[in-house]
C-alpha positions in Angstrom: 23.1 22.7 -34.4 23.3 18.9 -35.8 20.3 17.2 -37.1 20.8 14.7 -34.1 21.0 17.3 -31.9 17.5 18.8 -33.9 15.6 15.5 -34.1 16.5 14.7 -30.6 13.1 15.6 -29.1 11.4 14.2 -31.8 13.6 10.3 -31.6 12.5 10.9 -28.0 8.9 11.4 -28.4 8.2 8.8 -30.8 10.3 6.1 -28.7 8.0 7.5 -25.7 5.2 6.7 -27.7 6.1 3.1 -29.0 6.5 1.9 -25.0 2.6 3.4 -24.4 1.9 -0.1 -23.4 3.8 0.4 -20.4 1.8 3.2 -19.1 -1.4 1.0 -19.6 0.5 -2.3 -17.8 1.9 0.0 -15.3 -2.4 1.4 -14.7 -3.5 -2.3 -14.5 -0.4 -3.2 -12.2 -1.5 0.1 -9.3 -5.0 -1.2 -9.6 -4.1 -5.2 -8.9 -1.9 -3.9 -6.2 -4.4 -1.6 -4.9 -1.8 0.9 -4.5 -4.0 4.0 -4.6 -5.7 2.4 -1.6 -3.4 1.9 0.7 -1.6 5.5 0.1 -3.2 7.6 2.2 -3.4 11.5 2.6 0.6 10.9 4.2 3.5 11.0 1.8 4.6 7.6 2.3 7.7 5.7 1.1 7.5 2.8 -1.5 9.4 0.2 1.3 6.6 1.0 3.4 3.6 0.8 0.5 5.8 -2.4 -0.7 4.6 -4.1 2.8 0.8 -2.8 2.3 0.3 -4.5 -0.9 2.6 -7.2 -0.6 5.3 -6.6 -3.4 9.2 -6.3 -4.0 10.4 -3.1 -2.5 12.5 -2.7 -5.2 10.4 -3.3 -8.0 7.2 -1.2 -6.5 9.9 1.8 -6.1 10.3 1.6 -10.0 6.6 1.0 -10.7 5.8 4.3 -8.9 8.6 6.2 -10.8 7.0 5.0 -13.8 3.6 6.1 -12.8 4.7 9.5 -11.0 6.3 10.2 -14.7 2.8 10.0 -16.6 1.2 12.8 -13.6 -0.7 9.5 -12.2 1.4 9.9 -8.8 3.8 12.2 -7.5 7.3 12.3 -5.6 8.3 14.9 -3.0 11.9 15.7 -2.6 12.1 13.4 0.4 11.2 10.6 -1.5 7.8 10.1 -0.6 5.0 9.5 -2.9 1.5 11.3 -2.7 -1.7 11.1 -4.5 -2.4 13.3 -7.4 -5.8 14.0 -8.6 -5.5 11.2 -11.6 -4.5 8.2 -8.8 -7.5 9.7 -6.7 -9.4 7.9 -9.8 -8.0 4.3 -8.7 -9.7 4.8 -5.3 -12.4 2.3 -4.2 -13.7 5.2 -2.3 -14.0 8.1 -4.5 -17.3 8.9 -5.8 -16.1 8.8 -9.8 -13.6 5.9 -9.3 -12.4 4.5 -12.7 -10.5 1.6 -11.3 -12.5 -1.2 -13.2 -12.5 0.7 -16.2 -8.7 0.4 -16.2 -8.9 -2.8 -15.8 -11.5 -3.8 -18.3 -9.3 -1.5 -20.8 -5.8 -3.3 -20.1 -7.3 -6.8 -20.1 -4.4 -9.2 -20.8 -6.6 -10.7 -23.9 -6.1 -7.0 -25.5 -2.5 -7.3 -25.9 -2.6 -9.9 -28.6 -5.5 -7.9 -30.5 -3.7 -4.8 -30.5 -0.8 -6.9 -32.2 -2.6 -7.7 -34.9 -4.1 -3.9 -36.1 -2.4 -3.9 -39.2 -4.3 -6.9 -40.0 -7.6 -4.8 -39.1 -6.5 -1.7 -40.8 -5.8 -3.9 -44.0 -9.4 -5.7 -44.2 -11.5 -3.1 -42.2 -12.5 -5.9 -39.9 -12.1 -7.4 -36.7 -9.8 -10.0 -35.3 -11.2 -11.1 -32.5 -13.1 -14.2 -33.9 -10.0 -15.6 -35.4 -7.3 -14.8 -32.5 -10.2 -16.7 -29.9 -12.5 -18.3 -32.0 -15.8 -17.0 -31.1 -18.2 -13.3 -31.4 -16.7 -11.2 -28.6 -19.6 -10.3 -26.7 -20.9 -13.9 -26.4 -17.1 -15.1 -25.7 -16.3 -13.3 -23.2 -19.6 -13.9 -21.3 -19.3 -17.4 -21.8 -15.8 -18.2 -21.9 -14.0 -15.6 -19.5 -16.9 -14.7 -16.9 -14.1 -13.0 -15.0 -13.7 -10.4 -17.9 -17.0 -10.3 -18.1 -17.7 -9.5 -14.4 -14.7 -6.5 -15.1 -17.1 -5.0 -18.1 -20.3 -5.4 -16.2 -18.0 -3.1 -13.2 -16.5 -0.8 -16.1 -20.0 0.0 -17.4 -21.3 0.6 -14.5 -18.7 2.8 -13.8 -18.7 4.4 -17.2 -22.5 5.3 -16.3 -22.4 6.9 -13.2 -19.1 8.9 -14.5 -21.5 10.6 -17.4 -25.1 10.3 -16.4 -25.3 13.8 -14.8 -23.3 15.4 -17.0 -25.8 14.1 -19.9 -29.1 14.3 -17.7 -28.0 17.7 -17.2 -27.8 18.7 -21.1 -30.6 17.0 -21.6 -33.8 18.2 -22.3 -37.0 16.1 -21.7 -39.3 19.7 -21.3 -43.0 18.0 -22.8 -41.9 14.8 -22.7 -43.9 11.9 -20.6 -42.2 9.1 -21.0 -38.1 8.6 -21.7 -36.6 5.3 -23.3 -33.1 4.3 -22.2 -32.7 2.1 -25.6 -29.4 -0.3 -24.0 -29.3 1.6 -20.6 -27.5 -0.9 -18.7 -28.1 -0.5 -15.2 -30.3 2.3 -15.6 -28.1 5.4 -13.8 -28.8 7.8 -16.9 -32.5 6.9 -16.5 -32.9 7.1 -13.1 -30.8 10.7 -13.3 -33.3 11.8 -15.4 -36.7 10.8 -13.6 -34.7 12.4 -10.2 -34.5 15.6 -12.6 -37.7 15.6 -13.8 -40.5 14.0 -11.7 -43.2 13.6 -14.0 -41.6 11.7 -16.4 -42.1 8.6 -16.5 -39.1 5.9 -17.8 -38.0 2.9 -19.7 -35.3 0.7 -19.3 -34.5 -1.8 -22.6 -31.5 -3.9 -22.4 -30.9 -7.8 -22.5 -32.6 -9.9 -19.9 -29.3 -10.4 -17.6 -28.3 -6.8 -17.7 -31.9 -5.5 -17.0 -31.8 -7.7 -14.4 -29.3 -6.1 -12.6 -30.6 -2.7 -12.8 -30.0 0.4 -9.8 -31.8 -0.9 -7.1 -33.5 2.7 -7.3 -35.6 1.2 -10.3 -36.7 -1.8 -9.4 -39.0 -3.0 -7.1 -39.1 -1.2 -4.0 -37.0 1.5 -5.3 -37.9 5.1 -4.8 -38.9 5.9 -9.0 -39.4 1.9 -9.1 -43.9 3.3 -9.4 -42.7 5.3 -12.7 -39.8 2.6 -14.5 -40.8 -0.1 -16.6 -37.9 -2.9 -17.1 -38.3 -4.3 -20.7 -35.8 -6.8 -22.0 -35.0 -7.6 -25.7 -32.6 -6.4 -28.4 -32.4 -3.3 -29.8 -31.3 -4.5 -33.1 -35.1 -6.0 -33.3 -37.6 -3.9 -31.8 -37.4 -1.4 -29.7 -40.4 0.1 -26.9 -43.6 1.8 -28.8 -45.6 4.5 -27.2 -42.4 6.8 -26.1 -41.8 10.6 -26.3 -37.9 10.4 -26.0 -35.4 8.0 -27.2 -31.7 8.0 -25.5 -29.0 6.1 -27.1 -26.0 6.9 -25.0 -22.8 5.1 -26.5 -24.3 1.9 -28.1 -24.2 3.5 -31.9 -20.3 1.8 -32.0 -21.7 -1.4 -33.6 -21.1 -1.9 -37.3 -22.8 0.4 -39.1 -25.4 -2.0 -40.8 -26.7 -2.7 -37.5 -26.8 0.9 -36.0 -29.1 1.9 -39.2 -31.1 -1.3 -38.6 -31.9 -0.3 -34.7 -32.0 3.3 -35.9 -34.7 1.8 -38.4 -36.4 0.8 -35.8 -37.4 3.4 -34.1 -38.4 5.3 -37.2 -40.7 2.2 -38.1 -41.9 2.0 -34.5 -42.3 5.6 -32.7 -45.0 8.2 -33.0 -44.2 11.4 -35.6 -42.5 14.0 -34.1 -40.8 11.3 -31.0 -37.4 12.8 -30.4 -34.4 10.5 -30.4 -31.2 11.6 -28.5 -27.9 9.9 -29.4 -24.9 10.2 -27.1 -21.4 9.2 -28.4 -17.8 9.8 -28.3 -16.6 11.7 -32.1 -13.1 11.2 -33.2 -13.0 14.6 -35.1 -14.2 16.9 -32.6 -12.9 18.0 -29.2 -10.3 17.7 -26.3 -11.6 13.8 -26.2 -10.2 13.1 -29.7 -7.0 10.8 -28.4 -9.1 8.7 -26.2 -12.0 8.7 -28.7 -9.7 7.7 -31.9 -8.1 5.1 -29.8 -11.5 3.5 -28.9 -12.5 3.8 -32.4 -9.4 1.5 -32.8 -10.3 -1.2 -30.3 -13.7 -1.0 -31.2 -12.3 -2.2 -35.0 -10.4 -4.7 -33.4 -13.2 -6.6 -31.5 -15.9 -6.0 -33.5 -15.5 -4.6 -36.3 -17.5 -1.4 -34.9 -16.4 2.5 -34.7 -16.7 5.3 -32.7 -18.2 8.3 -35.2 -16.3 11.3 -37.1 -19.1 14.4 -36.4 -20.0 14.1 -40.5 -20.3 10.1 -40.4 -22.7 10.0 -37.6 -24.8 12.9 -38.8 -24.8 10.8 -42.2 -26.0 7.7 -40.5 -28.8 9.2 -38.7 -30.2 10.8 -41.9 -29.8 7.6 -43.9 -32.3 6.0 -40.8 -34.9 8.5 -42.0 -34.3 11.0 -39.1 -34.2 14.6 -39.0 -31.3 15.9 -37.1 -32.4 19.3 -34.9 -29.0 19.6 -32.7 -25.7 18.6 -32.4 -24.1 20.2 -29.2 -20.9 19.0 -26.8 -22.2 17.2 -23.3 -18.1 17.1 -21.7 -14.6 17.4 -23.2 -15.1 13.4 -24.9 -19.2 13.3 -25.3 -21.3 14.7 -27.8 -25.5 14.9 -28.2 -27.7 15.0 -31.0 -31.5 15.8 -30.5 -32.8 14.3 -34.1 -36.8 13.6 -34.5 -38.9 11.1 -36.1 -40.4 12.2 -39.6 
């Protein structure tokens, strides 16, 4: 056997992974198109999905081939293409659709960060600022509202994906009231006040986002009589009075300012209030690819980090807490239970 004839599956795989980017731009194309929509249960032929979502025959045909070779679609012998349960994802109709989530992970601004990780891997910092010349958060609220309306559909998509799976894990036995510190929308809350009726809730976030909460917590919703809707930042105060506080992937910021808001509650909560802290670790797990490549982008736009396992621990300590539990929530999530001293 040669050494090119040895290496060969190796040359292959690594030239597989350079072109990743396609598989993403090929995601982000099915989802403009709306291609998992208009393929029904019927095997159906890319000429006739070409006249559904208005594209080149030609070119969709190749789009699918693409897709259909990373499991997202499939091809029967006759040359039809059928859903698989991945494209089943991209539908506006399934219960745990990720279409905007795609989206808001493919966003063209992304490309030119991602060109520019070396840069981040030399200084440990991010790039966004100097590629568009503003804070990310506050540019791309104020500068690209239509990104911004993707994130605010991504996160509210990234909640209702994991709230049961964590309300479920999560205990709240003893407990009377439960703080959503950066809850969003509210779906982990109001998961857990279904799950536990006498429990009451709050939801902290910024004004706009706490605006838009479920309609199932504000007023006239059904657990609207046991949710209080508080608005400010985390990063300088956080509620008093609370039995349980739930961080559930908000820890990502820069380090300094995770201690600061875990500071905060230590300054702020009753002895003995128990703090749960939901994140993604980049050391532990089936997750670890998606979580180390968010740990990446995360460096990239704001100089934040998803966790190794030891890291996070470390940084909860350092806050003054005293870590009880560490246990897995899915195949990407993990909880600690820590308590106030």
């Amino acid at each position: 056997m040669t050494s090119e004839t040895s290496t060969e599956p190796q040359v292959l795989g690594l030239l597989e992974r350079s072109l990743s980017a396609g598989c993403a731009a090929s995601l982000r194309a099915a989802v403009k198109l709306g291609l998992a929509d208009v393929l029904g249960d019927t095997p159906a032929k890319a000429d006739s999905l070409a006249v559904a979502v208005d594209a080149d025959p030609d070119a969709l045909r190749r789009l699918l081939r693409s897709l259909t070779g990373h499991g997202v679609f499939a091809e029967t012998s006759e040359g039809r293409f059928v859903h698989t349960e991945l494209s089943r994802l991209l539908r506006e109709d399934a219960p745990d659709r990720l279409d905007q989530l795609v989206l808001w992970l493919t966003e063209p601004w992304t490309w030119e960060l991602w060109g520019r990780l070396d840069e981040s891997v030399r200084t440990g910092k991010d790039v966004f600022a100097d590629t568009y010349g503003g804070e990310f958060f506050e540019h791309v609220h104020t500068v690209w509202p239509q990104s911004a309306a993707v994130f605010d559909r991504a996160m509210t998509q990234a909640s209702r994906q994991s709230a049961a799976a964590v309300a479920s894990v999560l205990p709240l036995s003893g407990a009377r009231t439960v703080a959503d510190i950066g809850g969003g929308q509210g779906f982990l809350l109001a998961s857990l006040l279904e799950r536990h009726p006498g429990v009451r809730g709050i939801l902290f976030d910024r004004p706009d986002v706490v605006a838009g909460a479920d309609a199932r917590l504000r007023e006239g919703g059904e657990l609207a009589d046991r949710v209080r809707l508080m608005a400010g930042d985390c990063r300088v105060e956080v509620p008093a009075d609370v039995d349980v506080y739930v961080f559930k992937n908000i820890l990502g910021m820069n380090d300094e300012d995770a201690a600061v808001v875990l500071g905060n509650v230590v300054r702020t909560a009753r002895a003995g209030a128990r703090v749960v802290i939901v994140e993604n670790l980049v050391d532990d797990g089936p997750g670890q690819r998606f979580s180390t490549a968010m740990d990446l982008r995360m460096l990239l736009t704001v100089g934040g980090r998803k966790h190794t396992r030891e890291g996070l621990l470390a940084l909860v300590e350092r806050a003054g807490l005293v870590v009880r539990d560490v246990r897995p929530v899915n195949s990407y999530q993990h909880m600690i239970e820590a308590t106030t001293p």
